[in-house]
C-alpha positions in Angstrom: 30.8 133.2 2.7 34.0 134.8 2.3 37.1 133.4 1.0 39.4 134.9 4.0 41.2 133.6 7.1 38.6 131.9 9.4 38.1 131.0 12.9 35.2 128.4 14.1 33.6 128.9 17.0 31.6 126.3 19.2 28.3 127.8 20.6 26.6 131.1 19.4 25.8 132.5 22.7 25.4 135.9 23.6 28.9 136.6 25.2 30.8 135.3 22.1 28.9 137.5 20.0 29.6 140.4 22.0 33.0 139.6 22.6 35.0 137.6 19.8 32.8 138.7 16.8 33.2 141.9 18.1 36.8 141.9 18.4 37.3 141.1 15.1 34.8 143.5 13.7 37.0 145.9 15.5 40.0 144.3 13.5 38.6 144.5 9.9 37.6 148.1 10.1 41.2 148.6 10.1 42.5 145.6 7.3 42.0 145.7 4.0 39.2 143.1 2.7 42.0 140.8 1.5 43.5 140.4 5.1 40.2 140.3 7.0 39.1 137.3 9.1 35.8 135.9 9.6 33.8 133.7 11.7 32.2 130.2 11.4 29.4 129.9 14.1 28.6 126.4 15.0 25.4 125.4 17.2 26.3 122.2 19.4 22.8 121.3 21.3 19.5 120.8 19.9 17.7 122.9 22.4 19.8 126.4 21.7 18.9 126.4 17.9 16.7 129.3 18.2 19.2 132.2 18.1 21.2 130.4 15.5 18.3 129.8 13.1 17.0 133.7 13.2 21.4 134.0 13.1 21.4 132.4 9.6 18.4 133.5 8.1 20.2 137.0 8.6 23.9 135.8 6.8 25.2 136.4 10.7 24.6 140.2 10.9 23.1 141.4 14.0 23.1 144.4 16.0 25.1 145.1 19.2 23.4 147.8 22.1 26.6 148.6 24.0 25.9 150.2 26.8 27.8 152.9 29.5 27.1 153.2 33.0 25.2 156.5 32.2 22.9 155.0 29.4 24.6 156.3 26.5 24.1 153.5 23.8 25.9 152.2 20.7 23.6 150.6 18.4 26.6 148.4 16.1 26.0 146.1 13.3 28.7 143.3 13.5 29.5 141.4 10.4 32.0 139.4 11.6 29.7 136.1 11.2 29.2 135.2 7.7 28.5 131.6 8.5 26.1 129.8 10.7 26.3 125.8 10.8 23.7 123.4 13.5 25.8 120.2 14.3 23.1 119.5 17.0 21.4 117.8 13.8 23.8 117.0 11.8 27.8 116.1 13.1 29.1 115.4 9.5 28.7 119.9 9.4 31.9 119.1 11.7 34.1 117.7 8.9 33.3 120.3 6.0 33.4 123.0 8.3 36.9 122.3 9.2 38.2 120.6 6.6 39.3 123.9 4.7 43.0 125.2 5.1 41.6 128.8 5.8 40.5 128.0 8.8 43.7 128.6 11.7 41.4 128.7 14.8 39.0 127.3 16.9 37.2 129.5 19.9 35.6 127.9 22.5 33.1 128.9 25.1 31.6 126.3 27.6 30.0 127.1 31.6 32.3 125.2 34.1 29.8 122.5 34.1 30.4 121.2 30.2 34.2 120.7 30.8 33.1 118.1 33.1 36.3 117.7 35.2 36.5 115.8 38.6 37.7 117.8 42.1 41.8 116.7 40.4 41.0 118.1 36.8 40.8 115.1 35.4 38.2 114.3 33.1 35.1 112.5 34.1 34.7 109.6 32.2 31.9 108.5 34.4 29.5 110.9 33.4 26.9 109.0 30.8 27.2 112.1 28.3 30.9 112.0 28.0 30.8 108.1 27.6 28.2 108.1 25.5 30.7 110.5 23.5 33.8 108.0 23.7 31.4 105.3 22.1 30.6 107.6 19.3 34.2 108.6 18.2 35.3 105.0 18.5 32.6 103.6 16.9 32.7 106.8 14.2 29.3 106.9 14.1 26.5 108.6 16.2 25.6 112.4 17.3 27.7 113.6 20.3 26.7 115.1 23.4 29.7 117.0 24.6 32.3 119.8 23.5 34.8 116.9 23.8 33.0 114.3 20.9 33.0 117.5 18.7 36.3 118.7 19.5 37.1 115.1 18.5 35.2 115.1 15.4 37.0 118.3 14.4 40.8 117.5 14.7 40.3 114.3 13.6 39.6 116.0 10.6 42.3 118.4 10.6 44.7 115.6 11.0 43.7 113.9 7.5 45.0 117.4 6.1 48.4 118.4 4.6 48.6 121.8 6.4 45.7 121.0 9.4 47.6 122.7 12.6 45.1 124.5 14.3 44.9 126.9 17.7 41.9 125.6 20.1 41.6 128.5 22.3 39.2 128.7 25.1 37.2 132.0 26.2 35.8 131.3 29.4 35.6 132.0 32.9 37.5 128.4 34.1 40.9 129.1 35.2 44.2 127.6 33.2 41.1 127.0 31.0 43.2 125.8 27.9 45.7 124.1 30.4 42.8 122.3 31.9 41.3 121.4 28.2 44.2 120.1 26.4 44.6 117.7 29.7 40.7 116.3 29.7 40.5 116.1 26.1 43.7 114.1 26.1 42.3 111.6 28.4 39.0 111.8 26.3 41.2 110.8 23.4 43.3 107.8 25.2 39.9 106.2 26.3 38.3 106.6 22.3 41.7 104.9 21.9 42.9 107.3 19.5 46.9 107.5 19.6 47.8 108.3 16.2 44.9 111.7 17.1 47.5 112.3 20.3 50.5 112.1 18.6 49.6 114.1 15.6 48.2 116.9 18.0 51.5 117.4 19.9 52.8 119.1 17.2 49.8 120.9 15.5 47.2 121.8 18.2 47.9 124.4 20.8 45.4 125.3 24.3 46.2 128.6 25.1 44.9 129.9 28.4 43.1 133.4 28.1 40.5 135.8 30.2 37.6 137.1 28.6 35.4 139.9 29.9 32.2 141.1 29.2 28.9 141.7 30.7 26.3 140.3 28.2 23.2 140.0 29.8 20.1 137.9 28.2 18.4 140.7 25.8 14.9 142.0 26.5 12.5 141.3 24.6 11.6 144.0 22.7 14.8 144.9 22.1 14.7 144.3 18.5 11.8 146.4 18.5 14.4 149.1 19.2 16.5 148.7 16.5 13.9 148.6 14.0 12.5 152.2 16.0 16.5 153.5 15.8 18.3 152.0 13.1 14.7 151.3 11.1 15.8 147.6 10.4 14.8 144.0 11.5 16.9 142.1 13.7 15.2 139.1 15.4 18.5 137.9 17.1 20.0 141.3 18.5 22.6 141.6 21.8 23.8 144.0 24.2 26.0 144.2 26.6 28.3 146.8 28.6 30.8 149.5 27.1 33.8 147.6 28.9 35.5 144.5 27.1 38.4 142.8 27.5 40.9 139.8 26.4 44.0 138.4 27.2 45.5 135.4 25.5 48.6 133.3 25.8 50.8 133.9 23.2 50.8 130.2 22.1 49.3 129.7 18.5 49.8 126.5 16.3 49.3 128.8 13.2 48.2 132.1 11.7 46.1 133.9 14.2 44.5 137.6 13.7 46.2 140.2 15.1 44.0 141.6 17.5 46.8 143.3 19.2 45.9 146.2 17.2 42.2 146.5 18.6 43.3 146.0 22.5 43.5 142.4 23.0 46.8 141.5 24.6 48.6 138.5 23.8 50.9 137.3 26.8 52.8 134.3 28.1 51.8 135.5 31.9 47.7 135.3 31.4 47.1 133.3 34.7 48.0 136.5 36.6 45.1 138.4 34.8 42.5 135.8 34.9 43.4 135.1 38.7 42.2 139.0 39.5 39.2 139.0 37.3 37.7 135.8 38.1 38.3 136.0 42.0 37.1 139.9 41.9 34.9 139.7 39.1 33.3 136.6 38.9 33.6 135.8 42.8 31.9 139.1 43.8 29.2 138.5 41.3 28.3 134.8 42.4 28.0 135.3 46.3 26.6 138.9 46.3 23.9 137.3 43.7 22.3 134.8 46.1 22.2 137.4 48.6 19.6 139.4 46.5 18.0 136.7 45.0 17.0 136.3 48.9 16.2 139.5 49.2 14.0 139.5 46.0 16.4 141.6 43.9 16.0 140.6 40.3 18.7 142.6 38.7 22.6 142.8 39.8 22.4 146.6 39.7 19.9 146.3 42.8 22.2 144.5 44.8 25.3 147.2 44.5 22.6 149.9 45.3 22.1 148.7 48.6 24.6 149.9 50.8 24.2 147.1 52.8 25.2 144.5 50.4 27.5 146.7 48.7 29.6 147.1 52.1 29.5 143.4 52.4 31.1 143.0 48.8 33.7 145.5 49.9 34.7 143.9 53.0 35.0 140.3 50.9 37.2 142.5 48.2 39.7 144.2 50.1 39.9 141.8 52.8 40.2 138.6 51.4 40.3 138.9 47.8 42.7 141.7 47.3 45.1 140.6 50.2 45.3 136.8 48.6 46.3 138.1 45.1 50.2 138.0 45.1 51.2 138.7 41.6 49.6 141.8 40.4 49.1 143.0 36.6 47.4 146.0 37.2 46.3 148.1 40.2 43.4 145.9 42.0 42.1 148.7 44.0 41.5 150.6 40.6 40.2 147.4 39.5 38.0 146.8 42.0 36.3 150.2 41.3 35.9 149.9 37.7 33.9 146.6 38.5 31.6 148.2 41.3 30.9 150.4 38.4 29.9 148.2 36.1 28.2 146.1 38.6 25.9 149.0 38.8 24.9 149.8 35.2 21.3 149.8 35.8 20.7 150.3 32.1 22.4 146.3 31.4 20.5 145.3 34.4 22.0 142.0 34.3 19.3 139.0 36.1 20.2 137.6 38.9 18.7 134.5 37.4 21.3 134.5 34.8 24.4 134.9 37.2 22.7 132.4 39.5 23.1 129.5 37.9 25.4 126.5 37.7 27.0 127.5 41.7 28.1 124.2 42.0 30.4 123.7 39.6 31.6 127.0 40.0 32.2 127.8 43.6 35.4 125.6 43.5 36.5 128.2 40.7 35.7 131.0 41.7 35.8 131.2 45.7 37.3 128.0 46.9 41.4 129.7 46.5 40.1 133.0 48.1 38.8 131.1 51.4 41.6 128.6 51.0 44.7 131.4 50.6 42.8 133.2 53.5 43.0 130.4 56.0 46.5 129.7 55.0 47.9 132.7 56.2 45.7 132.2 59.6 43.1 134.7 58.4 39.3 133.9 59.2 37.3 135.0 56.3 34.0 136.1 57.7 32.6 138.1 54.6 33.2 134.9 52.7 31.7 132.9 55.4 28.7 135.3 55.7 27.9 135.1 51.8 28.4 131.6 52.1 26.0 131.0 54.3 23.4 132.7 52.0 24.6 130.5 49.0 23.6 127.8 51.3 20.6 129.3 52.2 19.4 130.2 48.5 19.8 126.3 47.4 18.0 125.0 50.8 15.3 126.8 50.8 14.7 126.7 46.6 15.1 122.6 46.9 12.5 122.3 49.8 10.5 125.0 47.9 10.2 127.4 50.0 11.7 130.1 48.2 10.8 130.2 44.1 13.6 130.9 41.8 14.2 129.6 38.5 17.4 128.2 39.2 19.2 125.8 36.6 22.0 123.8 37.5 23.2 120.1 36.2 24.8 119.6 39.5 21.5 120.2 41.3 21.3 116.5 42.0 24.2 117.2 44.1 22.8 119.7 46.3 19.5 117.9 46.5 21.5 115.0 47.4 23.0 117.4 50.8 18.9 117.7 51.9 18.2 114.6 52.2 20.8 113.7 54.6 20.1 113.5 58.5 22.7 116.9 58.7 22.4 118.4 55.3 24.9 121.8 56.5 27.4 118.6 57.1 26.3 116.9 53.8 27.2 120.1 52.3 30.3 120.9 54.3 31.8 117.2 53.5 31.4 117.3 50.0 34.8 116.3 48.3 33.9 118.2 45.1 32.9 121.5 46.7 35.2 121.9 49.2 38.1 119.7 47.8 39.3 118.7 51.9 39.6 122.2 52.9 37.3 121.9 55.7 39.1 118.8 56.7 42.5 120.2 56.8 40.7 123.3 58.1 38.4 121.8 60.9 37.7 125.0 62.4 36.6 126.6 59.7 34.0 124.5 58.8 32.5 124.3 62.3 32.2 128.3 62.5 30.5 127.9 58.8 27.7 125.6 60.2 27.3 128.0 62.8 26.9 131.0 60.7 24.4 128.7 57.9 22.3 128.2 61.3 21.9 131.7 61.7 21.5 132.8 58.3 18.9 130.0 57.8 17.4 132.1 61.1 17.0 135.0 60.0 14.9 134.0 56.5 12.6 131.9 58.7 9.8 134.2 58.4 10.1 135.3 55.3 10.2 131.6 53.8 7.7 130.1 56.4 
């Protein structure tokens, strides 16, 4: 391990090693070795230690495919990594990790799901995992659950230091995701009863927001049988991912933080207006459109832009209810747009529609709640919103009451199981408080021409899901 500036990062997933580690292998090509930064990757759950075993057995080099729309590959080592740290087994990892001045920051990437926030942003103290976590921090002793008992565990440490100020910066799809942190880990803290943590931290932790982008799908499995054919080396814990990347980041640091501004990342007190445009484009055109051709028995993303059909459909929602409803403008979102259909249809990342599938409840309030809602404000009926809807509906009905088989994962699923057993489920569904955050109530019309359209859609897969 190197003696340089470090960052920590919590999970070792494939989209943080094609996106962050990559960054900053970009960044020390270009610094001398005394000025370079490196990474400390640290494995939080017990049942994702695979990739960061065969990770540290390799001193956190691996190879990146990235990948253009025509097929022309990059095959790049990154060796950025140079330490790899399970917590899942051990939480005490947490305190020598970051009790080291080098270290300035802290990356962070979570699903929706593990910031475990309530319909008002709040944090959900109900939810056994993140009490269980409050117990553990108060009581100092036990193995957390959560990102919030770690993140706990972490600065707790830093605040025992002379010179602990540290930058927590989230790289995720939520939006305001380091607004939206900093304010659930503060109430985290309050109910550990942890003032002298909150005080401390007002001065030497920052949140900034930022947007990450990157297409990583889950590698295939023989792609390290590739490298070793084209690079003639092993590599049991390879990536790859598309030949687009990108990251903005609030210009809000507590300390030292690498400049990536010289590899492309740009640092900005106005990200919201960025993330706004890529996660109600980007993200919301890849959730709905991907229930549509898991129906359809599409099993790759590309499949669904290559029908015309569906590709119209995501079109329509694009330009006449996502691009409309997008008021302050950072780049051109027509322009936009097309570089995502684009990438969207890179048939040689042939991203799984089981991988984009997943976890729709906690993220349809993210990602396509403000389109519908900014549509009905200004007296617009959404219809391409209501018709992929309707399938999203469709795709969790008919996989709960197994007739259609998908391996969908989701730790709301209770949720949406809890909609099927109701005497009206499309009502169960349309009532939720979480989901639809009163929309439908303020909006009462709406919701009734939804129902109608779920009817119909639920139609017209009768026969195919007898």
């Amino acid at each position: 391990m190197s003696e340089n500036n470090r960052l920590v990062h919590f999970g070792i997933g494939a989209f943080h090693r094609g996106h962050q580690a990559f960054y900053l292998k970009l960044l020390n090509e270009q610094l001398p070795e005394a000025d370079r930064w490196y990474y400390t990757d640290v494995n939080l759950r017990d049942d994702t230690r695979r990739i960061p075993d065969a990770l540290k057995q390799q001193q956190g080099l691996y190879h990146f495919k990235r990948i253009a729309p025509d097929g022309t590959a990059q095959y790049i080592e990154i060796d950025s990594i140079d330490r790899v740290e399970d917590a899942s087994a051990d939480p005490s990892v947490i305190e020598r990790i970051f009790n080291d001045s080098a270290v300035k920051a802290l990356t962070i990437t979570v699903t929706e799901a593990g910031y475990y926030l309530t319909d008002s942003d709040d944090l959900n103290l109900a939810k056994l995992e993140v009490s269980h976590d409050i117990t553990v921090i108060r009581q100092g002793n036990g193995q957390p659950k959560t990102l919030y008992g770690y993140l706990a565990l972490a600065l707790l440490t830093r605040q025992s230091m002379a010179s602990g100020a540290i930058t927590v910066a989230t790289c995720d799809n939520l939006r305001d995701n380091g607004k939206r942190l900093e304010k659930a880990f503060g109430q985290f803290i309050e109910a550990a009863e942890l003032s002298d943590l909150s005080n401390w931290m007002s001065d030497n932790v920052t949140f900034p927001c930022s947007m990450v982008d990157r297409i990583t799908p889950v590698p295939p499995a023989n792609l390290s049988q590739e490298i070793k054919r084209e690079l003639g080396v092993d590599d049991a814990c390879p990536i790859m991912g598309e030949d687009f990347e990108q990251w903005v980041i609030e210009d809000k640091f507590a300390t030292d933080f690498p400049p990536l501004e010289k590899v492309g990342v740009t640092f900005t007190n106005k990200v919201h207006a960025f993330e706004e445009a890529k996660i109600r484009i980007l993200n919301g055109g890849h959730f709905l459109l991907s229930y549509v051709g898991a129906l359809r028995g599409y099993q790759t993303y590309d499949e669904n832009v290559r029908d015309a059909n569906l590709n119209e459909w995501l079109k329509q929602y694009h330009q006449n209810e996502v691009i409309p409803t997008i008021y302050d403008r950072p780049f051109d979102l027509e322009e936009y747009r097309a570089i995502i259909i684009s990438r969207f249809s890179n048939a040689y990342i042939a991203d799984s529609i089981e991988r984009i599938a997943m976890d729709s409840i906690s993220k349809f309030p993210q990602f396509i709640l403000p389109t519908v809602k900014l549509n009905l404000e200004r007296d617009y009926i959404p219809t391409a919103a209501m018709r992929l809807i309707a399938h999203w509906y469709c795709f969790l009905a008919l996989n709960i009451s197994g007739r259609f088989a998908f391996n969908y994962k989701d730790p709301y699923l209770a949720v949406a199981e809890g909609w099927m057993e109701q005497t009206d489920p499309i009502d169960a569904f349309l009532q939720d408080p979480d989901v639809w955050q009163g929309l439908n109530q303020r909006y009462p019309f709406f919701g009734e021409s939804l129902a109608i359209q779920i009817k119909q859609t639920l139609d017209e897969y009768e026969e195919r899901y007898p």
